[in-house]
Structure formats: structure tokens, C-alpha cells
Kinemage of the C-alpha trace (Angstrom):
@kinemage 1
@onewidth
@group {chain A} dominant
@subgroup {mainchain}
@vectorlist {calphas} color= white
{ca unk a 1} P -47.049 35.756 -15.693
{ca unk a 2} L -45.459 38.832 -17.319
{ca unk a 3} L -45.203 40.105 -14.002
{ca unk a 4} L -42.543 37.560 -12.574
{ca unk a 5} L -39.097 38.687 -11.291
{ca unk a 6} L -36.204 37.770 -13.146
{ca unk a 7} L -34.993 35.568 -10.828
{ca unk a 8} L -37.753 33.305 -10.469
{ca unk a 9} L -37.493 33.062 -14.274
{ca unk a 10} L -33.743 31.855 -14.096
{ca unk a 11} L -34.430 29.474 -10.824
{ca unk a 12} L -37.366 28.317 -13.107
{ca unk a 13} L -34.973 27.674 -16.232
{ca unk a 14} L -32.229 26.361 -14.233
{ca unk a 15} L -34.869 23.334 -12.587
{ca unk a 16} L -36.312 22.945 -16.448
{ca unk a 17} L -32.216 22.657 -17.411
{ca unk a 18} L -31.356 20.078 -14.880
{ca unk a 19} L -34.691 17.968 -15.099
{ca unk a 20} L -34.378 17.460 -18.750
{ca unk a 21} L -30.118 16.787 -18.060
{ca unk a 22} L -31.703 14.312 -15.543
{ca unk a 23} L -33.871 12.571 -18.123
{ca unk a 24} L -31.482 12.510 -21.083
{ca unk a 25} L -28.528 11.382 -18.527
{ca unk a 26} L -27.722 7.176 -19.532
{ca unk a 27} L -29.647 5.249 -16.794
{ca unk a 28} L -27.470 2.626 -15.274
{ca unk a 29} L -28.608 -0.496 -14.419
{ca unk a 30} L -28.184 -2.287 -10.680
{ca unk a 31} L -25.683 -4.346 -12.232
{ca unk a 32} L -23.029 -1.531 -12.890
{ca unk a 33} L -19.781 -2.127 -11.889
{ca unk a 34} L -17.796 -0.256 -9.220
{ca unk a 35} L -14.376 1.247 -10.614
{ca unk a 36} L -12.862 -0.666 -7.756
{ca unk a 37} L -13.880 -4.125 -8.925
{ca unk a 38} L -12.647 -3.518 -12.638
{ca unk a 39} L -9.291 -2.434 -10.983
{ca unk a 40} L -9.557 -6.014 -9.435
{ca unk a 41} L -10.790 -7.882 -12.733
{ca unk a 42} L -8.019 -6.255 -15.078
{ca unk a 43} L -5.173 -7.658 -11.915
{ca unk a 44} L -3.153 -10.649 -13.610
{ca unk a 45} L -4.178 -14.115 -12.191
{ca unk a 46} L -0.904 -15.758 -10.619
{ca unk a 47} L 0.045 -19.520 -10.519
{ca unk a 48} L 0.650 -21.121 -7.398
{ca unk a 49} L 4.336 -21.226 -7.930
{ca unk a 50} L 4.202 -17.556 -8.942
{ca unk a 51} L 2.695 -16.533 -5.658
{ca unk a 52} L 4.908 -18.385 -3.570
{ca unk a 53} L 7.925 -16.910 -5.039
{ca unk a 54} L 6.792 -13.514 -4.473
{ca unk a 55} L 5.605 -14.124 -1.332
{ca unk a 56} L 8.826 -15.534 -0.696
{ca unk a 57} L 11.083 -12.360 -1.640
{ca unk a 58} L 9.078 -9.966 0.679
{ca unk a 59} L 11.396 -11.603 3.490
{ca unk a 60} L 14.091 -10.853 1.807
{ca unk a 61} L 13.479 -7.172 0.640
{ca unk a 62} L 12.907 -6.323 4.386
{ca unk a 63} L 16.001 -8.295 5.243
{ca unk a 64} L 18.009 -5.907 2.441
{ca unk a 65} L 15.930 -2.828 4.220
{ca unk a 66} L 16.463 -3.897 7.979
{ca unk a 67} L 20.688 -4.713 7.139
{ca unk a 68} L 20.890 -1.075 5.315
{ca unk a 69} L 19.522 0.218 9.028
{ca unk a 70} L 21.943 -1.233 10.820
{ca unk a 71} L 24.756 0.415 8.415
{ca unk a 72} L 23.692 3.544 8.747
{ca unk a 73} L 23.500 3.565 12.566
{ca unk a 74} L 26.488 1.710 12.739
{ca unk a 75} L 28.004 4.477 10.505
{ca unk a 76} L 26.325 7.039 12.916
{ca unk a 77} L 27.951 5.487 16.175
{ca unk a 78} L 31.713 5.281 14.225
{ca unk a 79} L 31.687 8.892 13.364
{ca unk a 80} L 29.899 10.267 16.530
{ca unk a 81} L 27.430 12.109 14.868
{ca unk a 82} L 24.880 10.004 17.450
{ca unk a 83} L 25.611 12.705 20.122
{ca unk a 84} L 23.746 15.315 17.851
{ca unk a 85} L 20.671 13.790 17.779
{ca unk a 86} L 20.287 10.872 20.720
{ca unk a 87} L 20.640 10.262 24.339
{ca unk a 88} L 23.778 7.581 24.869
{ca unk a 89} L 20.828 5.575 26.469
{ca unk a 90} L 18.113 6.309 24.029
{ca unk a 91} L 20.925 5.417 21.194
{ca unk a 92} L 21.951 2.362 22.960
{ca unk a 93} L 18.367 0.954 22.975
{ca unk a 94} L 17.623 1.696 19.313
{ca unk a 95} L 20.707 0.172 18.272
{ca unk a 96} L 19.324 -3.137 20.079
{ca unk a 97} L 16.442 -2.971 18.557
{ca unk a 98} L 17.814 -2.555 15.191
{ca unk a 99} L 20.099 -5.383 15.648
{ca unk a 100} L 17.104 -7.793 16.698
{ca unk a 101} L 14.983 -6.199 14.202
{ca unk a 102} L 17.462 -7.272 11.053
{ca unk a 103} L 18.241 -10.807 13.185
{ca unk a 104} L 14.275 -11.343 12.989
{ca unk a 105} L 14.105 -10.753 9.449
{ca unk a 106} L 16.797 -13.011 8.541
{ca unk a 107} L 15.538 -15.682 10.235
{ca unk a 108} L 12.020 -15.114 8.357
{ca unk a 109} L 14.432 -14.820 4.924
{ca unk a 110} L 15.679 -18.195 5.713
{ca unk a 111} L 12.679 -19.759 5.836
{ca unk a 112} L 11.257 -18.891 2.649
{ca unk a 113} L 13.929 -20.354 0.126
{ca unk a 114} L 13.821 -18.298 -2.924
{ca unk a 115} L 15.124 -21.050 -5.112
{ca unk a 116} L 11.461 -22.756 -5.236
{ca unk a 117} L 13.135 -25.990 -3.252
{ca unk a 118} L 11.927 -27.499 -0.190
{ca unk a 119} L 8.728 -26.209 1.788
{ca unk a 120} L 7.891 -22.905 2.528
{ca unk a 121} L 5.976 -21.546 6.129
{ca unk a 122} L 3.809 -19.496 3.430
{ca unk a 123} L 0.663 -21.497 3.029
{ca unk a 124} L -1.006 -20.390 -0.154
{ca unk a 125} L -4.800 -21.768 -0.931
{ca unk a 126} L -5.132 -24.438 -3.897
């Protein structure tokens, strides 16, 4: 075998390499768990009443966000700077939905009371 080429020496060494890597390598059973579900397992478990009064503050954040849009187009229409970027119809129709957008959002940020009192229209499981 002196009379082998260098390279089928190194592609020899190379599989020898990687099949003993292979067979010292940890062998993992079926039951190995996926990164994903140890994300999941380390997640705190929340109470009932936990849950339902952060499900009941999402309302609310989107009323703060959907109120803060209505400023600042508000703001855009007072100082004119609308003209720059919208059509007096296109602006006119955005502004509506804006409007009904934040009106929507209150009305879902009414019915979940953030105090804890009364019912909710969340349904959480038991």
C-alpha cells in the first residue's frame, strides 16, 4: 500500500477521524428533550387570578397605543404637515379608522376591569 496517493491517505484518516468522533460522541437516548420544551418547563406557572389580570391589561396597553395614534395624527392634521405625505381623501379615511380603531379598544378596555371586580369576557380554563 506504499504506493497510495496522498490524498487517499488523508480521505482515509479523515473517515478513521470522524468514525471514532462518531463512536466516542454521548449517545442520547429517545427520551431527550427538545431545547424548546425546557424553555416551556423553566416558564413560571400562573394562578388563575394572575392570568386574568394580565390578560386583562393587554386591553388596556393597546388602548394607551391606539389613543397615542390618534395624537399624533391629530397633531399631524393641526400643523398641516398631512399635505406632505397623504391625499386629503386618503388622510381623511385613516383618520376614521384611527378614531374607530382607539373607540374599539376602549370598549374591549372596559370590559376587562383591571381592579379584579366583577366578571371578565376572558374565559380562562380551571
Amino acid at each position: 500500500m506504499g504506493h497510495q496517493s496522498a490524498t487517499v491517505r488523508r480521505r482515509r484518516s479523515r473517515k478513521a477521524r470522524v468514525a471514532s468522533n462518531v463512536a466516542d460522541a454521548p449517545v442520547q437516548s429517545a427520551a431527550a428533550v427538545s431545547p424548546v420544551k425546557q424553555a416551556v418547563a423553566a416558564l413560571p406557572i400562573l394562578s388563575a387570578a394572575d392570568a386574568k389580570a394580565l390578560f386583562d391589561r393587554i386591553p388596556h396597553q393597546w388602548l394607551a397605543l391606539a389613543e397615542r395614534r390618534v395624537d399624533y395624527y391629530t397633531e399631524l392634521y393641526r400643523n398641516g404637515r398631512w399635505r406632505n405625505y397623504y391625499t386629503e381623501e386618503y388622510f381623511v379615511e385613516l383618520m376614521r379608522d384611527v378614531v374607530q380603531a382607539a373607540g374599539a379598544w376602549r370598549e374591549l378596555a372596559n370590559r376587562a376591569l383591571p381592579d379584579g371586580g366583577g366578571k371578565s369576557e376572558l374565559r380562562l380554563p380551571a
